[in-house]
OpenMM code with the backbone's topology and positions (N, CA, C; nanometers):
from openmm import Vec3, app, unit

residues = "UNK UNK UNK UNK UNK UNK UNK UNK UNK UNK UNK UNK UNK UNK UNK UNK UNK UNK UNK UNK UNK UNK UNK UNK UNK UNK UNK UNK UNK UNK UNK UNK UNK UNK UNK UNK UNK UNK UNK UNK UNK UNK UNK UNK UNK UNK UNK UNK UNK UNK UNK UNK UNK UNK UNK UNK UNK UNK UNK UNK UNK UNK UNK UNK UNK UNK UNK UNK UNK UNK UNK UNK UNK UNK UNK UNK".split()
positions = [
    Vec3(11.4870, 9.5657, 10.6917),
    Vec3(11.5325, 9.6404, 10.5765),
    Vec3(11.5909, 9.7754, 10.6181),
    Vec3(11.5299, 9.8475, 10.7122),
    Vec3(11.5779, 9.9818, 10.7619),
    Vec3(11.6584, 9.9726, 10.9058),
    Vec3(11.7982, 9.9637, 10.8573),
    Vec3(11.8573, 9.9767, 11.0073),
    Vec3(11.9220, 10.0997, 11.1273),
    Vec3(11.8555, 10.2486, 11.0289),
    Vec3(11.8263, 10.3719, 11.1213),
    Vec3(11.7251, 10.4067, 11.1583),
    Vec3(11.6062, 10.3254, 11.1286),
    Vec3(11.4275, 10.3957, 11.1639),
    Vec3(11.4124, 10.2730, 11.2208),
    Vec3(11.3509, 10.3560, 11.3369),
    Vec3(11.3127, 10.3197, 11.4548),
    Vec3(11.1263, 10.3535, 11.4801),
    Vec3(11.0868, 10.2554, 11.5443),
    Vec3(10.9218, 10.3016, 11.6146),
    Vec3(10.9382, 10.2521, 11.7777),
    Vec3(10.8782, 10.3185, 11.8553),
    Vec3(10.8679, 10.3150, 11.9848),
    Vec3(10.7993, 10.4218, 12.0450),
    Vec3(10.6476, 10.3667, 12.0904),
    Vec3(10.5484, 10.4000, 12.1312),
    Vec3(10.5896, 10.5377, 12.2156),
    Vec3(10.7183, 10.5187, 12.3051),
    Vec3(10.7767, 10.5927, 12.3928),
    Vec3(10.8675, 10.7262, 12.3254),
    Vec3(10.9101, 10.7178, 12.2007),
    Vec3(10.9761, 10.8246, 12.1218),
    Vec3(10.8594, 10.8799, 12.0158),
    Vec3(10.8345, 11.0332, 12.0272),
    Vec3(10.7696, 11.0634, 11.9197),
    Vec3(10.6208, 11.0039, 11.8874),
    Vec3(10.5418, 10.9823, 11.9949),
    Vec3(10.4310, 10.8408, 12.0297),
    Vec3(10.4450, 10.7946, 11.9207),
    Vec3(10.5306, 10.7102, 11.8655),
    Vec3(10.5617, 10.6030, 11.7772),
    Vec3(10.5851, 10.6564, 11.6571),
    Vec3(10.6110, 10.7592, 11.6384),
    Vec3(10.6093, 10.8297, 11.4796),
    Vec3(10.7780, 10.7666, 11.4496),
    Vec3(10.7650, 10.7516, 11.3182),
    Vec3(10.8749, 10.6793, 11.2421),
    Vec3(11.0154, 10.7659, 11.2848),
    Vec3(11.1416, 10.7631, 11.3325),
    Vec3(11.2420, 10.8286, 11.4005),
    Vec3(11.3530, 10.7700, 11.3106),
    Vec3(11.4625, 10.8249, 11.3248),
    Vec3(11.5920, 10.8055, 11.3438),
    Vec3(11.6605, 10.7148, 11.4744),
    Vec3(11.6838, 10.5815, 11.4726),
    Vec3(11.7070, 10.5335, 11.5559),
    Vec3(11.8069, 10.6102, 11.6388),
    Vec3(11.7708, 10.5947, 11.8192),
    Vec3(11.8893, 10.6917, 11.8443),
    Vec3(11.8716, 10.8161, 11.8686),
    Vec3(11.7430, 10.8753, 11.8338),
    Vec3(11.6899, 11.0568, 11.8288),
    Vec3(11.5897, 11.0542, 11.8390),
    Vec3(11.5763, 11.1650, 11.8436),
    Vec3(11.4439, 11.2312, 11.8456),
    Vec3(11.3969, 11.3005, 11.6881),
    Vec3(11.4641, 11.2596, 11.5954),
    Vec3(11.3744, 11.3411, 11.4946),
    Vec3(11.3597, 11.2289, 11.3637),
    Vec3(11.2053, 11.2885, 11.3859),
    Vec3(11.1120, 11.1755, 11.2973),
    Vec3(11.2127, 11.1874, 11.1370),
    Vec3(11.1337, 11.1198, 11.0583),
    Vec3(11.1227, 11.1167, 10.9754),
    Vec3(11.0413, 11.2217, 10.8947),
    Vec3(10.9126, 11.2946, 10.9462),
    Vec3(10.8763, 11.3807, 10.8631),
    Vec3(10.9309, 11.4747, 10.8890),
    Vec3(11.0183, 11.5206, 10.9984),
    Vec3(11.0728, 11.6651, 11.0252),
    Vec3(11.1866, 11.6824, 10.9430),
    Vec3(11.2524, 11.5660, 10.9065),
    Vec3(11.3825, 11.5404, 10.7808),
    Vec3(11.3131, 11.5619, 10.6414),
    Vec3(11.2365, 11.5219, 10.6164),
    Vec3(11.1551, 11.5518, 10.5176),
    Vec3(11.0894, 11.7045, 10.5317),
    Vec3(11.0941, 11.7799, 10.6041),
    Vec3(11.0322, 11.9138, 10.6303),
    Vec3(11.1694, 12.0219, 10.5835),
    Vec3(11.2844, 11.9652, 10.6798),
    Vec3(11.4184, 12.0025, 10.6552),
    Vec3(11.4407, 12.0379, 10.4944),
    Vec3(11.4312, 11.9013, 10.4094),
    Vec3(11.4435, 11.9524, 10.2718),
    Vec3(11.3633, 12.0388, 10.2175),
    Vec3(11.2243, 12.0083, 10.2653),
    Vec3(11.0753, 12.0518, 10.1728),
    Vec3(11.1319, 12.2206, 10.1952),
    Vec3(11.1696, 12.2705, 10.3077),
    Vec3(11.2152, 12.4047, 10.3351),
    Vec3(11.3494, 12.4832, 10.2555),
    Vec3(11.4013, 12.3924, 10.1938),
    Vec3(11.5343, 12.4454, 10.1163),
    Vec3(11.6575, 12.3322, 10.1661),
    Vec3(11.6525, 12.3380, 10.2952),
    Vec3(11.7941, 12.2732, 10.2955),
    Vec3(11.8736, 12.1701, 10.2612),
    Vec3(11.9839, 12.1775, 10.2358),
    Vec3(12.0805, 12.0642, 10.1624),
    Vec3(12.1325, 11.9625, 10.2290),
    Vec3(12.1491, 11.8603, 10.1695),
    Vec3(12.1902, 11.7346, 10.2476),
    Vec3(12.3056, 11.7829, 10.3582),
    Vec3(12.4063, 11.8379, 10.2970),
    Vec3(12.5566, 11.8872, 10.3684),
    Vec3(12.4777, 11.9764, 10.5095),
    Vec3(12.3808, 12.0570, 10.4733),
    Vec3(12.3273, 12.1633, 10.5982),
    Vec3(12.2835, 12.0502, 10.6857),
    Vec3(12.2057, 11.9759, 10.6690),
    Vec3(12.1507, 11.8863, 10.7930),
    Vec3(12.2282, 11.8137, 10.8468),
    Vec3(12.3217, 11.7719, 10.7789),
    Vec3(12.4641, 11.6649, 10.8583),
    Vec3(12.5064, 11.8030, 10.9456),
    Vec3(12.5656, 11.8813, 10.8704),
    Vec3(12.6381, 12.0159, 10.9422),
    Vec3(12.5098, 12.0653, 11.0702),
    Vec3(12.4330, 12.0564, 11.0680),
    Vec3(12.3302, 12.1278, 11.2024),
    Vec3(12.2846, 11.9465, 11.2884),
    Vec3(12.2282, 11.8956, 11.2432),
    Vec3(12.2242, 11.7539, 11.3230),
    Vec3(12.3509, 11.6498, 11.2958),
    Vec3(12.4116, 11.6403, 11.3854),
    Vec3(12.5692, 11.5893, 11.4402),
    Vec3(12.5440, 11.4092, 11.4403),
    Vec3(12.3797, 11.3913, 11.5192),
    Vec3(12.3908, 11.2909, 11.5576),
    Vec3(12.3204, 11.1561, 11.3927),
    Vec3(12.2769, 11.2677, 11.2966),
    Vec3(12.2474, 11.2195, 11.1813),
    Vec3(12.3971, 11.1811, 11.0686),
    Vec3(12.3546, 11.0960, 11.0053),
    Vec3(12.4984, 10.9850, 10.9240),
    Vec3(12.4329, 11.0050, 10.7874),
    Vec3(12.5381, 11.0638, 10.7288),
    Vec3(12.5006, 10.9984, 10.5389),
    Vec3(12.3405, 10.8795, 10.5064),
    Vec3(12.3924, 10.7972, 10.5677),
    Vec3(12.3443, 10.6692, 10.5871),
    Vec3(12.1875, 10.6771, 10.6124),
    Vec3(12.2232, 10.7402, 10.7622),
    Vec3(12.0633, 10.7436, 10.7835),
    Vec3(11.9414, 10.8194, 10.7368),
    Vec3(12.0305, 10.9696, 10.6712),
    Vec3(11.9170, 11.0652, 10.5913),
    Vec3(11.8406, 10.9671, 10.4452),
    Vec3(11.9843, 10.8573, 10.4005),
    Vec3(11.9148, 10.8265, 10.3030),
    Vec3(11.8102, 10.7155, 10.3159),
    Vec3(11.8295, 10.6509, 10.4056),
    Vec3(11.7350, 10.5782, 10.5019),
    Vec3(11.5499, 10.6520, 10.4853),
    Vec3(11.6030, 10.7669, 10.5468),
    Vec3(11.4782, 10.8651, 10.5791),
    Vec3(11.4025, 10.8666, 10.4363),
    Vec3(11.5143, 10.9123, 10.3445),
    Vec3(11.4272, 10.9585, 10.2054),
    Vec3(11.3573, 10.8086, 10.1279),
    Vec3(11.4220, 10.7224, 10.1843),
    Vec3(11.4248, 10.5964, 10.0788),
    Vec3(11.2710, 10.5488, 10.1424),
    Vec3(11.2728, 10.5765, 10.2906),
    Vec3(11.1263, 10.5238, 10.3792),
    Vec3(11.0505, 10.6112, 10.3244),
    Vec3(11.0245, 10.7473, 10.3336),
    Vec3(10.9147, 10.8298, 10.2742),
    Vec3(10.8950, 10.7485, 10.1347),
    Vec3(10.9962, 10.7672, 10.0369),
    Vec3(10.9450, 10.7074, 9.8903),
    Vec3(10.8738, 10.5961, 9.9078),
    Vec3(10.8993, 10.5007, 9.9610),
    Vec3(10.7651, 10.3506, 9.9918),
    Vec3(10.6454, 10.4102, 10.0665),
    Vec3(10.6395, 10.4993, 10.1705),
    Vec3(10.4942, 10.5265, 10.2219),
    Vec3(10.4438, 10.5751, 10.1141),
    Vec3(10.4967, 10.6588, 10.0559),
    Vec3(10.4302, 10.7430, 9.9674),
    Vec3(10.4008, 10.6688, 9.8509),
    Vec3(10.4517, 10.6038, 9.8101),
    Vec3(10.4687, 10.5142, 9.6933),
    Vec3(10.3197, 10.4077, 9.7113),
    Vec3(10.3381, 10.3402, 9.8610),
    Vec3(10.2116, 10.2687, 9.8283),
    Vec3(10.0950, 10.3473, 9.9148),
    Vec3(10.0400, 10.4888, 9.9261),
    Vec3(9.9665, 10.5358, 9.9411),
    Vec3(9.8362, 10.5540, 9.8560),
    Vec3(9.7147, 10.5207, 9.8757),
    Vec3(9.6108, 10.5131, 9.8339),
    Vec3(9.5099, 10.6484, 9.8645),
    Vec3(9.4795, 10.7208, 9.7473),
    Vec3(9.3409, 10.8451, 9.7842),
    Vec3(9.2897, 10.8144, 9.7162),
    Vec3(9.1201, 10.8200, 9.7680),
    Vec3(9.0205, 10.7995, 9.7383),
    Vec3(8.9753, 10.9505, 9.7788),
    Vec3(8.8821, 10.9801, 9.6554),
    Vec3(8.7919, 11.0636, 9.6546),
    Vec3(8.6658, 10.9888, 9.6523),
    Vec3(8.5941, 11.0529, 9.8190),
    Vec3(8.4606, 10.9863, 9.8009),
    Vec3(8.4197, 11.1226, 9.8563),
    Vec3(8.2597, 11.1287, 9.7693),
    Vec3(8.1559, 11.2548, 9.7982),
    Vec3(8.0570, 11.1547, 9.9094),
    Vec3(8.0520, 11.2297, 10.0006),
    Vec3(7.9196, 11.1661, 10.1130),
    Vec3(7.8396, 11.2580, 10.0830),
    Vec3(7.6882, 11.1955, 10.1057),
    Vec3(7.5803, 11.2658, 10.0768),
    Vec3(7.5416, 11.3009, 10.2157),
    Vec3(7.4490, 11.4096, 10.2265),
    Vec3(7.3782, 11.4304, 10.3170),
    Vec3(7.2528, 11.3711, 10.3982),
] * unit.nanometer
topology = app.Topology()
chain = topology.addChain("A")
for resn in residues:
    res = topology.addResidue(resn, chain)
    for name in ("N", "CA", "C"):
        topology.addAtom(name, app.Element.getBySymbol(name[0]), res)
C-alpha cells in the first residue's frame, strides 16, 4: 500500500522512513507539529516528493487511528 515508507533494521533501527533517506516519519510529522508548511519541507528536503509527504501523513493517520490506551491503575 505505501510505496515511499520504508523499514530496515539498518536505517533509523527500523523506525518507519522515507524510502531512500534518512528521515523517519515522525521527524515529518515534527516538521509540521512545529509550524512548517508543506511548500517549506519540499523547499528544505530536496530529496522529499509531493507524493511521499502525503504518504507520511496518510501512515501516521492509520497508526494513530488504530491506536489503543488503556488506563490501568496498578496497585501496590
Amino acid at each position: 500500500m505505501f510505496t515511499h515508507i520504508s523499514y530496515d533494521p539498518e536505517v533509523l533501527s527500523g523506525k518507519p522512513h522515507i524510502a531512500g533517506t534518512r528521515l523517519s516519519i515522525e521527524f515529518i510529522l515534527e516538521l509540521f507539529a512545529s509550524g512548517a508548511t508543506r511548500d517549506e519541507v519540499l523547499k528544505t528536503y530536496l530529496q522529499l516528493s509531493p507524493e511521499a509527504i502525503e504518504e507520511a501523513l496518510i501512515y501516521a493517520a492509520q497508526s494513530v487511528k488504530n491506536e489503543v490506551l488503556l488506563d490501568v491503575k496498578v496497585g501496590a
